[in-house]
DRENTORMI-572691 format. One line per field, with one value per residue: residue number from 1; x, y, z of N, C-alpha, C, O in turn. Coordinates in Angstrom, 1 decimal, padded with zeros to 4 digits. Last residue first. Layout:
<pts>
semi (NUM/...)
nxx (X/...)
nyy (Y/...)
nzz (Z/...)
caxx (X/...)
cayy (Y/...)
cazz (Z/...)
cxx (X/...)
cyy (Y/...)
czz (Z/...)
oxx (X/...)
oyy (Y/...)
ozz (Z/...)
</pts>
This chain:
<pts>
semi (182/181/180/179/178/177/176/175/174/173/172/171/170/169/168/167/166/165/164/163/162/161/160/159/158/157/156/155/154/153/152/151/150/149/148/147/146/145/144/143/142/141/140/139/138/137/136/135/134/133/132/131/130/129/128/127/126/125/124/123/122/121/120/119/118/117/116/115/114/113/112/111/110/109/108/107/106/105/104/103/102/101/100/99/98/97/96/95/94/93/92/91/90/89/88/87/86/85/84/83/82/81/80/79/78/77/76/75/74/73/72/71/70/69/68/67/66/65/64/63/62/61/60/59/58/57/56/55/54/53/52/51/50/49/48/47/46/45/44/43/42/41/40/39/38/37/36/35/34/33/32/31/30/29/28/27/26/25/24/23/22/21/20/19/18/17/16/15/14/13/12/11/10/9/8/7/6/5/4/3/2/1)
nxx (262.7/259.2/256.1/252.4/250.6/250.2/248.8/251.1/254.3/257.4/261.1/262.7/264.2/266.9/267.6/266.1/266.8/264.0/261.2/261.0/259.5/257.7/256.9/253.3/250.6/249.3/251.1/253.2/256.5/258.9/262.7/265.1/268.4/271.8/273.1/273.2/272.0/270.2/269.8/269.9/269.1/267.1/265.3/261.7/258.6/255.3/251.9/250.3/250.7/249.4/251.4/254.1/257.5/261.1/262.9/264.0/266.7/268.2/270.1/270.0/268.5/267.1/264.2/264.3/263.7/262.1/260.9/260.2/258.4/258.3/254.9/252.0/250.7/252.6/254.6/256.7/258.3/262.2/264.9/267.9/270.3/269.0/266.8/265.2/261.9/258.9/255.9/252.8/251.9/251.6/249.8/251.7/254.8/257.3/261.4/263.3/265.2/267.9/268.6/267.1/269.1/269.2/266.2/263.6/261.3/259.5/259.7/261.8/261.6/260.6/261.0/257.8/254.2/253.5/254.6/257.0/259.7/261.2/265.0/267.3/271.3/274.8/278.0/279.9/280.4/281.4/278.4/276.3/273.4/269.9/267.4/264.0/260.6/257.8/254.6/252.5/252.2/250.8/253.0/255.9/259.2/262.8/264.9/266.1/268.8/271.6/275.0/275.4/273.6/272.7/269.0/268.7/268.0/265.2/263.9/263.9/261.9/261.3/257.7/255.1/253.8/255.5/257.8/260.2/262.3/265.8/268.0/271.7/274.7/278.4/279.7/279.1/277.2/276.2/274.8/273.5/270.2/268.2/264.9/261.4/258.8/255.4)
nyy (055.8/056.1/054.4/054.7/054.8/056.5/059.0/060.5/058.9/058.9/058.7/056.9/053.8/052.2/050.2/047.4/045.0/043.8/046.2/045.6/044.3/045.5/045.8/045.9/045.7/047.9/050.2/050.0/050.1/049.7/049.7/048.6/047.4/046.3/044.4/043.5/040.8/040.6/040.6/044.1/047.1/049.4/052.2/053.6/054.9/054.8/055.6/057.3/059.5/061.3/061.3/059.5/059.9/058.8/057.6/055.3/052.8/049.8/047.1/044.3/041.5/039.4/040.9/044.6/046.0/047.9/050.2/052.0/054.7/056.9/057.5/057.2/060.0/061.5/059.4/057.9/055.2/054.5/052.5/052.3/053.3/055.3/056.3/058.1/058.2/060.4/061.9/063.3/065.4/067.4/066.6/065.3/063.8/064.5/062.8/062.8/063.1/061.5/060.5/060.1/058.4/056.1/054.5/054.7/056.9/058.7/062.2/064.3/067.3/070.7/074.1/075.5/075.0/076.3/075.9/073.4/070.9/068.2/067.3/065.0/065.4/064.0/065.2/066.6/069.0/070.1/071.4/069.1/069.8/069.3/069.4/069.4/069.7/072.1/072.8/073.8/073.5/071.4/069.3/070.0/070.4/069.8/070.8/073.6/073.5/074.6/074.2/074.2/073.6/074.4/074.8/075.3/078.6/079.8/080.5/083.8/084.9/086.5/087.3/086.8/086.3/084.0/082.8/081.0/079.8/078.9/077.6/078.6/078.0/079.2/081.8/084.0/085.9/085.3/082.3/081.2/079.7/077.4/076.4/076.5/078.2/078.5)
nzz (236.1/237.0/237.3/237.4/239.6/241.8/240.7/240.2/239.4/240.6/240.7/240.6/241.3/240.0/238.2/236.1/235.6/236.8/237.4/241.3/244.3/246.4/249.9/250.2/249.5/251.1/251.2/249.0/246.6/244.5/243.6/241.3/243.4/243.2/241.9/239.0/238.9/242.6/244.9/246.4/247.9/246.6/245.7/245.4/246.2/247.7/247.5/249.3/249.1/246.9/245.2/246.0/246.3/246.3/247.4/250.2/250.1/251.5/252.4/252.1/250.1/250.1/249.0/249.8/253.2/255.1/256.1/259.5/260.3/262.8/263.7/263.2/262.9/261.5/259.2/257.1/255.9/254.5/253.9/255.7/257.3/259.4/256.9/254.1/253.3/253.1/254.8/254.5/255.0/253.0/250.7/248.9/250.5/249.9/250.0/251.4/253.9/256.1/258.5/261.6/263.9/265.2/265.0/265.6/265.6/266.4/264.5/263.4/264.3/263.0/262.6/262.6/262.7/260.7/258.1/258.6/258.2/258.9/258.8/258.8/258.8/258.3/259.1/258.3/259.1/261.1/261.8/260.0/258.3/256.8/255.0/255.2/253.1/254.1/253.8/252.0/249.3/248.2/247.6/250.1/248.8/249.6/250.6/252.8/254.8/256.1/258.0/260.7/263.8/266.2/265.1/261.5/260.3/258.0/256.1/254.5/252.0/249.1/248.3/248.7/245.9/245.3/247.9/248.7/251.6/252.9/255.2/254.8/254.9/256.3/257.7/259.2/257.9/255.5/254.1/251.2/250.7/249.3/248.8/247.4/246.0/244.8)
caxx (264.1/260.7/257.4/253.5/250.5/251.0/248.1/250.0/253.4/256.0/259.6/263.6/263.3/266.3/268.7/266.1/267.7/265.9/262.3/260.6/260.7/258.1/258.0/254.7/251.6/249.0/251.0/252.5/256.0/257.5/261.3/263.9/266.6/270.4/273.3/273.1/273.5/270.3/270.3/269.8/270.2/267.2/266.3/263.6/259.8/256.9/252.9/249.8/251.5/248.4/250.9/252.9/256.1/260.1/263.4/263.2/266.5/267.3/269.8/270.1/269.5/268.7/264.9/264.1/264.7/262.8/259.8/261.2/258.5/259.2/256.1/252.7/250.0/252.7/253.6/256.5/257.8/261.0/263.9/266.6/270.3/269.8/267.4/266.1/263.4/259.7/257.3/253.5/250.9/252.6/249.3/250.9/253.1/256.5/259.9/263.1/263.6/267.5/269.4/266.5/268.7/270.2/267.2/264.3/262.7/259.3/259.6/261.0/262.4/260.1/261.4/258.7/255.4/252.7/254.6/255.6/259.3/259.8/263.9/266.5/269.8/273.6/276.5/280.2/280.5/282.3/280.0/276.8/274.6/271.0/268.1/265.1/261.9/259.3/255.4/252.7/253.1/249.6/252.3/254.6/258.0/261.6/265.3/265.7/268.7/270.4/274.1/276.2/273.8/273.6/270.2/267.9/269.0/266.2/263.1/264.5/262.0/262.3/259.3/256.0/253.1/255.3/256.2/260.5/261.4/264.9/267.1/270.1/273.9/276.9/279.6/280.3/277.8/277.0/274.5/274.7/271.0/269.2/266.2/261.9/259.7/256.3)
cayy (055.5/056.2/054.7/054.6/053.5/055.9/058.0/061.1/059.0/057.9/059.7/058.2/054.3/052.8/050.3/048.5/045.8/043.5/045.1/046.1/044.4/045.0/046.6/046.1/044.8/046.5/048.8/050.2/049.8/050.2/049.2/049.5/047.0/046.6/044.0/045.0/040.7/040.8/039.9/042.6/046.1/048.5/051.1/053.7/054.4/054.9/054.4/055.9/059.5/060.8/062.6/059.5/059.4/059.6/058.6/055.8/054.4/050.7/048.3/044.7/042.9/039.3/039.7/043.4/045.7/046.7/049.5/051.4/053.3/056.3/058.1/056.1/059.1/061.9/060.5/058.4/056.5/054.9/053.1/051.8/052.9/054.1/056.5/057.2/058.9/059.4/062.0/061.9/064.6/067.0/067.8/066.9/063.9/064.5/063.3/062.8/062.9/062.0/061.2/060.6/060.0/057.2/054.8/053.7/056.4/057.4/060.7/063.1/066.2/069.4/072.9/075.6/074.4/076.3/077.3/074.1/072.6/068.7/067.2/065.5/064.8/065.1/064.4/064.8/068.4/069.7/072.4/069.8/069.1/069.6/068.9/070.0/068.6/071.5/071.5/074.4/074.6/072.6/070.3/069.7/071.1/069.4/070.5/073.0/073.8/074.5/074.3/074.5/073.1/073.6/075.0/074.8/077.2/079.6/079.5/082.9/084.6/085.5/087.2/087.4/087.7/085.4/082.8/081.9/080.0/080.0/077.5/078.9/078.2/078.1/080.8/082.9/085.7/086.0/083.5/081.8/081.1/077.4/076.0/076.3/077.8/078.5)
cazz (236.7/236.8/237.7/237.1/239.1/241.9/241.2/241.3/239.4/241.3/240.5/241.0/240.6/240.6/239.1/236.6/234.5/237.8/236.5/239.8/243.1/245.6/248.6/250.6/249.0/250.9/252.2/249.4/248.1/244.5/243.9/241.9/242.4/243.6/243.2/239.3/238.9/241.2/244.6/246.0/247.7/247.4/245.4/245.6/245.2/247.3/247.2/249.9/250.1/248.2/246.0/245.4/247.4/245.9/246.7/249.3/250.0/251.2/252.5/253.8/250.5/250.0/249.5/249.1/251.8/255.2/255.0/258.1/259.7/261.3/263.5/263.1/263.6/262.8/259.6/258.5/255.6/255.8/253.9/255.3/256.1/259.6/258.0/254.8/252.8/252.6/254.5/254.8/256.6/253.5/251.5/248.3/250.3/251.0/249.5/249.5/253.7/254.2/258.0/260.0/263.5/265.5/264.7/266.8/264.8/266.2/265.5/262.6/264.2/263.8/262.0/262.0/263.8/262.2/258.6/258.5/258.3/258.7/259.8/258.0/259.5/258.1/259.8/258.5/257.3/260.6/261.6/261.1/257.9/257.4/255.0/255.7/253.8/253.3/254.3/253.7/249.8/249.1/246.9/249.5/248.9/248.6/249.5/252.5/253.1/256.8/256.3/259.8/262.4/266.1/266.0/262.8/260.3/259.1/257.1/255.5/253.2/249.8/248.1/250.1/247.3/244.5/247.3/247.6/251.0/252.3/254.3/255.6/254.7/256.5/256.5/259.7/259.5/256.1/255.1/251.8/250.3/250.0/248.4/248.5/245.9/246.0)
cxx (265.1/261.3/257.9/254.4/251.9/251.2/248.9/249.5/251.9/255.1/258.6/262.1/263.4/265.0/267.9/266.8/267.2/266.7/263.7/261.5/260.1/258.9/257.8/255.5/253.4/249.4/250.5/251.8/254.2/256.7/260.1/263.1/266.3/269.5/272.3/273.2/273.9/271.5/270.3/270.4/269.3/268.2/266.7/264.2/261.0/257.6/254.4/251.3/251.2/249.2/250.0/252.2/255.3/258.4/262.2/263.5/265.2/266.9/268.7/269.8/269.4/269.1/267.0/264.8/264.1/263.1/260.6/260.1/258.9/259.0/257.1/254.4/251.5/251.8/253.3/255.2/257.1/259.7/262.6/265.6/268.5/270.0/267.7/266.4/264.4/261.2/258.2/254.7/252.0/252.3/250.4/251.0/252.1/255.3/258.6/261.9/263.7/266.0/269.3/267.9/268.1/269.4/267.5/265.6/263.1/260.3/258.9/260.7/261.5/261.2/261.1/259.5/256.4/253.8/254.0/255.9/258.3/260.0/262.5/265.3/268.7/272.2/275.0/278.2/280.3/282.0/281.2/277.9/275.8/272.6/269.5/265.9/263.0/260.1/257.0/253.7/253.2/250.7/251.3/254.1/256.6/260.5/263.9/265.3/267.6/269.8/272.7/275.4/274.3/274.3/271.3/269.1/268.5/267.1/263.6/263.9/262.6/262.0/259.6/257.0/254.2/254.8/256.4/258.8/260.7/263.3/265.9/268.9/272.1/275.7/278.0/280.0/278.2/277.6/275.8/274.0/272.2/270.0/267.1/263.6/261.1/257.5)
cyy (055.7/056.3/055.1/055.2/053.8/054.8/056.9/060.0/059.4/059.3/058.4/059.0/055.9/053.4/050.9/048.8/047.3/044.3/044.7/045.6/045.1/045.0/045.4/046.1/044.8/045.0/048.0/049.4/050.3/049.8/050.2/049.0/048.1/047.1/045.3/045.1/042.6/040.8/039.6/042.0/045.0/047.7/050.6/052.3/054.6/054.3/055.3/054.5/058.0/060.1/062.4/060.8/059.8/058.8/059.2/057.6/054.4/052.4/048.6/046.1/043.8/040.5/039.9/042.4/044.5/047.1/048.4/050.1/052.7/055.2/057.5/056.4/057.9/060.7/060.7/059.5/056.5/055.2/053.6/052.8/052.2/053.2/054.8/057.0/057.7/059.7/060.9/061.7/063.1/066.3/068.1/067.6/065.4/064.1/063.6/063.3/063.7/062.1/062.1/061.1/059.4/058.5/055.7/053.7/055.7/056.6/059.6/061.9/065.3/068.6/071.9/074.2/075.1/076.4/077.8/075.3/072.9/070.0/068.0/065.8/065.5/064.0/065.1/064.6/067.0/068.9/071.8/070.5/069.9/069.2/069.4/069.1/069.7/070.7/071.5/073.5/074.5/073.5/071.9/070.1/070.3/070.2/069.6/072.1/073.0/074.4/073.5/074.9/074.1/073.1/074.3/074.8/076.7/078.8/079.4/081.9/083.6/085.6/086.4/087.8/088.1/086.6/083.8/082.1/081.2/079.0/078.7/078.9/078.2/078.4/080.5/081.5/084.6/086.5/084.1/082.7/081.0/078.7/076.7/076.3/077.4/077.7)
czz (236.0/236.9/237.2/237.7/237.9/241.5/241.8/241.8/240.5/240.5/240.5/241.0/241.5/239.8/240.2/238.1/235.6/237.0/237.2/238.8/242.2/244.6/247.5/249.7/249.7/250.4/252.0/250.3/248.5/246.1/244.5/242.7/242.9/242.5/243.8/240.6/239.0/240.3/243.0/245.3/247.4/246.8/247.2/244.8/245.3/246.8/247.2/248.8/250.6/249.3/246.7/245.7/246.3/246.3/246.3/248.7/249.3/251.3/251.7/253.4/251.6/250.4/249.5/249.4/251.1/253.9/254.1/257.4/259.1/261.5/262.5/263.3/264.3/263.7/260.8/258.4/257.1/255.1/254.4/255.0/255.5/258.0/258.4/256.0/253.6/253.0/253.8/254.1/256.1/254.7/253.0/249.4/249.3/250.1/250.4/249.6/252.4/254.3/256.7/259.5/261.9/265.2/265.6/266.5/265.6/265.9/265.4/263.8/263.7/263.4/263.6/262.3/263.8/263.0/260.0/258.6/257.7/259.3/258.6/259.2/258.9/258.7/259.1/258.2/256.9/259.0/260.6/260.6/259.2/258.0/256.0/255.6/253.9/254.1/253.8/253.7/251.7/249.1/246.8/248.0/249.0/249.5/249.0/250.6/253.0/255.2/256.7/258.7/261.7/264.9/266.1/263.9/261.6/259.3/258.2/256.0/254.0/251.3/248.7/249.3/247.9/245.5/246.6/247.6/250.3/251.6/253.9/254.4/255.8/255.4/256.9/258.8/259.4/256.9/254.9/252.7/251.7/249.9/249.7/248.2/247.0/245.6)
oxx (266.2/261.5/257.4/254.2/252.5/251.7/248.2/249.6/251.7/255.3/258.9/262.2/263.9/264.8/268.0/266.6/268.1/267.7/264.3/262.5/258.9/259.0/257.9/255.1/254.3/249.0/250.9/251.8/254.0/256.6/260.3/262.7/266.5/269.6/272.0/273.5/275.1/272.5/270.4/271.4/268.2/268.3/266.6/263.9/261.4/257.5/254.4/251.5/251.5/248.6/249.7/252.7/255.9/258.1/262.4/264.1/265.0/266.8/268.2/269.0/268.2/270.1/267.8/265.8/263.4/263.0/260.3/259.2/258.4/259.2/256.7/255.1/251.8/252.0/254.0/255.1/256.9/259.8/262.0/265.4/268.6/269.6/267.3/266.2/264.1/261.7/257.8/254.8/252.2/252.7/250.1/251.6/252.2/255.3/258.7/261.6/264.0/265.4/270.1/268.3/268.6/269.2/266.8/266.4/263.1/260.0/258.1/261.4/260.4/261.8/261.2/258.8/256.5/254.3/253.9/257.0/258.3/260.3/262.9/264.8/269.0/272.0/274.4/277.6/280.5/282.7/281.8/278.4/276.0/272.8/270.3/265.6/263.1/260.3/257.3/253.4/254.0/250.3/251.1/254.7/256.2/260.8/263.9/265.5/267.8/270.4/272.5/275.3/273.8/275.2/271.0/270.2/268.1/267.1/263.0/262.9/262.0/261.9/258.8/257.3/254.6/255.5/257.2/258.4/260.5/263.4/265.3/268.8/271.7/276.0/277.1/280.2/277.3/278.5/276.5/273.1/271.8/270.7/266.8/263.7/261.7/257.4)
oyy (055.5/057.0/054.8/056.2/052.8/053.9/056.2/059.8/058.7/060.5/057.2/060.1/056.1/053.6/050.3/048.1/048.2/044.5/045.4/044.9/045.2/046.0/044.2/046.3/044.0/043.9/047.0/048.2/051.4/048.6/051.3/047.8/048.6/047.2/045.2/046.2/042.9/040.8/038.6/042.4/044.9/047.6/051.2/051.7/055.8/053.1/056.5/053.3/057.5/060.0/063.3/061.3/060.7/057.6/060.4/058.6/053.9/053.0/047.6/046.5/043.9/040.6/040.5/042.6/043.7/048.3/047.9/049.4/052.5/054.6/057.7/055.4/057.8/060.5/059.8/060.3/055.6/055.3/052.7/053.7/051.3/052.1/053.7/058.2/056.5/060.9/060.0/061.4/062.1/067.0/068.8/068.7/066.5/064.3/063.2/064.4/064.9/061.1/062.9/062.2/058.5/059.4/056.1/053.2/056.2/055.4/059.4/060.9/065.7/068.8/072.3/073.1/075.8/077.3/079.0/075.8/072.8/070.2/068.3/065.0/066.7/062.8/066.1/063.9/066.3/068.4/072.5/070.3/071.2/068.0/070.1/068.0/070.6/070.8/070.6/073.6/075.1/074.7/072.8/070.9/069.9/070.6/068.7/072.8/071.8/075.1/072.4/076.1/075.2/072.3/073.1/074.9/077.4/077.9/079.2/082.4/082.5/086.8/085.5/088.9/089.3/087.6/084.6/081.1/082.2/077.9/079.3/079.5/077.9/079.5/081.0/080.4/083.8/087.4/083.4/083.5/080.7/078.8/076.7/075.9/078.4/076.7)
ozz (236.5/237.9/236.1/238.4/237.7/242.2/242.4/243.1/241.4/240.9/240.5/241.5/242.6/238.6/241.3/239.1/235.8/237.6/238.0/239.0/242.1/243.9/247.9/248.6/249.6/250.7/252.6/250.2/248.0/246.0/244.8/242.6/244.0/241.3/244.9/240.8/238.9/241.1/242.3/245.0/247.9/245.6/248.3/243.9/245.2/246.8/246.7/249.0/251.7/250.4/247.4/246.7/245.6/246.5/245.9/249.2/248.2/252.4/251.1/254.2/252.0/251.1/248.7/250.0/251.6/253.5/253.0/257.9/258.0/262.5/261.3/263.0/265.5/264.9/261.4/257.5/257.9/253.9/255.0/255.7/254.7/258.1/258.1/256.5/253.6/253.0/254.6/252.9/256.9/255.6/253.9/249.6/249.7/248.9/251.6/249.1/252.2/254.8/256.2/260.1/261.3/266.0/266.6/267.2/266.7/266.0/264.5/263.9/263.6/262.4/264.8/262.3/264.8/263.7/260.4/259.1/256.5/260.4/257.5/260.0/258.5/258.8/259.4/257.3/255.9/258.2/259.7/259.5/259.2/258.0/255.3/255.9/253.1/255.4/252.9/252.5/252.4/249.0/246.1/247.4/247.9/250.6/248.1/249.6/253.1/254.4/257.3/258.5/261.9/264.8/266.1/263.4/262.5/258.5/259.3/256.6/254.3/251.6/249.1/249.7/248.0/245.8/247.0/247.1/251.0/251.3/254.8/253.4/257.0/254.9/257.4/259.3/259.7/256.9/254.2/252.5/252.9/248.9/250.8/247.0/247.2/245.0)
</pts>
C-alpha cells in the first residue's frame, strides 16, 4: 500500500490518495475547508495514514488520522491551537508522533496529545519518527549545545533523552527501538 498526493481538477488543490495492488488508486479525499489534502506516512498493517493539510491561503497547516473505519479524525486532547505535523505512526497505527504548538507529542486515543517537553535549556521540539510498537520516539530538540539543538530518544520510562551533542537530529528509530538515525 501506498499513500501520497494527486492534483485535483476542480479549482487547484490537492487530494490525498491511497495506492493498494487489488484496488488501484483511490481518493482519501480533502478534509473540509482545506486547500492541499496529502497524505504523508502509512501504518505498517496499512489501515492508518498521517494527513497532512494546508488552508486556501498556504499559511496554516494541521495534521489529522485517516482509517479506513473513521476516514479523517482530528487529533484530541491537545490543549494546543491545533496538531500542526504527525511524522510518524505506529505499525498497527493506535500511536501517532509529531508536533504541535511547537513541541513534541505522542498521542493515542486512550491519552489524547501528549507533549513530551524539550531537553534541558531548550523550549522547542519535533518528533520525527516512532518505533513500530509506538513505545520509543525520535527528533530534535532545542539546547544547550554549541549546535543549539540535539537528537533525542524518548520513552516513557526514561523520558527524552539527549543523544550524542555532534548529533543534530535523529530522523528513523529502529523496530525494537534500540537503534537511531540521523
Amino acid at each position: 500500500i501506498v499513500v501520497g498526493l494527486s492534483r485535483r481538477n476542480e479549482g487547484g488543490g490537492a487530494t490525498a490518495i491511497r495506492w493498494a495492488e487489488a484496488e488501484g488508486i483511490q481518493s482519501i479525499g480533502v478534509v473540509p475547508g482545506k486547500y492541499i489534502t496529502s497524505a504523508t506516512e502509512l501504518s505498517g498493517d496499512g489501515s492508518t495514514a498521517l494527513i497532512r493539510t494546508t488552508d486556501n491561503s498556504g499559511g496554516s497547516n494541521e495534521a489529522f488520522r485517516w482509517t479506513l473505519s473513521g476516514g479523517f479524525q482530528p487529533f484530541t486532547g491537545c490543549s494546543c491551537e491545533q496538531v500542526s505535523n504527525a511524522s510518524g505512526v505506529s505499525r498497527d497505527g493506535r500511536v501517532v508522533t509529531g508536533q504541535a504548538s511547537g513541541l513534541a507529542y505522542r498521542w493515542t486515543e486512550e491519552t489524547g496529545v501528549v507533549g513530551l517537553g524539550a531537553l534541558p535549556g531548550g523550549s522547542l521540539s519535533s518528533a520525527l519518527a516512532i518505533s513500530r510498537d509506538g513505545k520509543t520516539i525520535v527528533g530534535n530538540s532545542s539546547s544547550t549545545t554549541p549546535l543549539g539543538v540535539q537528537a533525542f530518544r524518548w520513552t516513557a520510562e526514561a523520558g527524552m533523552e539527549a543523544l550524542d551533542p555532534l548529533l543534530y537530529s535523529a530522523y528513523s528509530v529502529s523496530d525494537d527501538g534500540k537503534s537511531v538515525a540521523g
